[in-house]
Steps between C-alpha positions, in 0.01 A plus 500: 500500500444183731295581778730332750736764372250795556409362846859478611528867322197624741600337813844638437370829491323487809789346663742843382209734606519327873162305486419146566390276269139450536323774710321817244705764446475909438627498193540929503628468839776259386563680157551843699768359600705382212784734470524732150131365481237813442142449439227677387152517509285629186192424342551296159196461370331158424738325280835529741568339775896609584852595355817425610821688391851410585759751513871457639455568862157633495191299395146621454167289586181682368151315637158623389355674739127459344504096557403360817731483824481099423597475118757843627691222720493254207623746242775597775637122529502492127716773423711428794523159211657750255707691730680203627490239274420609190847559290372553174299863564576816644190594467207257539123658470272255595117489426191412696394156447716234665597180372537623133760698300847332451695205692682795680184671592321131593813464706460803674149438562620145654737617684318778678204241619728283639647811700157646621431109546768267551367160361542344864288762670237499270495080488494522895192751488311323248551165687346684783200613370398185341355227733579228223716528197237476266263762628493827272594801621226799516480868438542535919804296433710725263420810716658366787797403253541819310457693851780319692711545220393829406486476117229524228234307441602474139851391643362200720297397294764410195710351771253217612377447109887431478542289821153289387318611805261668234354495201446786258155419502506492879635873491266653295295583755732571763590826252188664548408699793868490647443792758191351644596193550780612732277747630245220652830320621575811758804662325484797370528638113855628531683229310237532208520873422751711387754772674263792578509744238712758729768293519522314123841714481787454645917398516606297774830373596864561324352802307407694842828387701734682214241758529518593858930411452576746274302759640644456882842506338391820323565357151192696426314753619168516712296532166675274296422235740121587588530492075605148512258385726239673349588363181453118680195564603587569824323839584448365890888542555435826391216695646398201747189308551259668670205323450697224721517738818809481759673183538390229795744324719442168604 
């Protein structure tokens, strides 16, 4: 697909989901709210990165849970690819390494960068951290990117190979030793590690709004519906969360 088409795709998208064109996004946040959308959270192993299934009126997004909170956002804006653009699958399972696969999947990948970082954003940011247009840009450089953005290194990197603000040879490098690199910048680690292993599980969304209908309109009874939850991956709407304590106001 013409990437003119997948950029007008993207920024369409954001547009529906009530952001603005440029600024970074939370892509969960936003995808929460996509009505007969649920989403859930499980660890896939090395070799998957999402799946998407479409169903009349109620549509499934599955993320691993395993990968890092970065590539998690990517794999997010990719399937949100299949879920709203794709017409040829209902169910699209997509693997780890981006950039490869089919055209759809290529598309997808595409189509997600430019929606974690529309083209203008990203050409405004990089214009701002060079001083001259032919200076190069350094490991300090692609931190700041991939952290105001909030997307993989693996991610960011592809995009400016793409865009000609690096070379593969240039990036080599910049692979190694992700976590302290950003580390010695002042962030923190959490965009470079996974979900914490407590809470690699779990349905979001559509799945627990029919959930909590049914049951307050006593389609089911109490145990059906702590089985349904349960069965989601969603033993904190049953027994609670203590290890959380009470709840603050602010």
């Amino acid at each position: 697909m013409d990437k003119m088409d997948l950029w007008k795709k993207a920024a369409n998208l954001r547009k529906q989901l009530g952001e603005d064109s440029t600024s970074p996004i939370d892509i969960f946040a936003l995808a929460f709210s996509i009505e007969h959308l649920s989403i859930v959270y499980y660890p896939m192993g090395d070799r998957l990165s999402g799946i998407c299934v479409k169903n009349p009126g109620s549509n499934v997004i599955a993320v691993n849970s395993a990968m890092t909170i970065g590539r998690q956002r990517f794999s997010l804006a990719h399937e949100l690819y299949h879920l709203f653009f794709d017409d040829e699958k209902l169910t699209a399972i997509c693997k780890k390494n981006i950039g490869v696969g089919s055209e759809k999947e290529i598309d997808a990948d595409q189509f997600a960068s430019y929606l974690l970082m529309p083209p203008d954003a990203l050409s405004d940011m990089v214009r701002q951290i060079k001083k001259m247009p032919s200076d190069k840009l350094s490991v300090k450089d692609i931190v700041r990117i991939e952290q105001h953005f909030q997307i993989s290194r693996q991610a960011v990197l592809n995009r400016l190979i793409a865009e000609k603000e690096l070379t593969i040879k240039d990036s080599e490098t910049m692979r190694k030793n992700v976590i302290l690199s950003a580390l010695c910048q002042g962030y923190d680690d959490t965009l470079y590690k996974p979900t914490p292993k407590e809470k690699q599980y779990g349905t979001y969304g559509y799945y627990i709004q029919q959930a909590d209908r049914v049951s307050e309109k006593g389609l089911v009874s109490e145990g059906k519906y702590e089985e349904l939850l349960l069965s989601a991956y969603r033993p904190d709407l049953v027994y609670g969360n203590e290890a959380e304590g009470g709840e603050l106001l602010d």
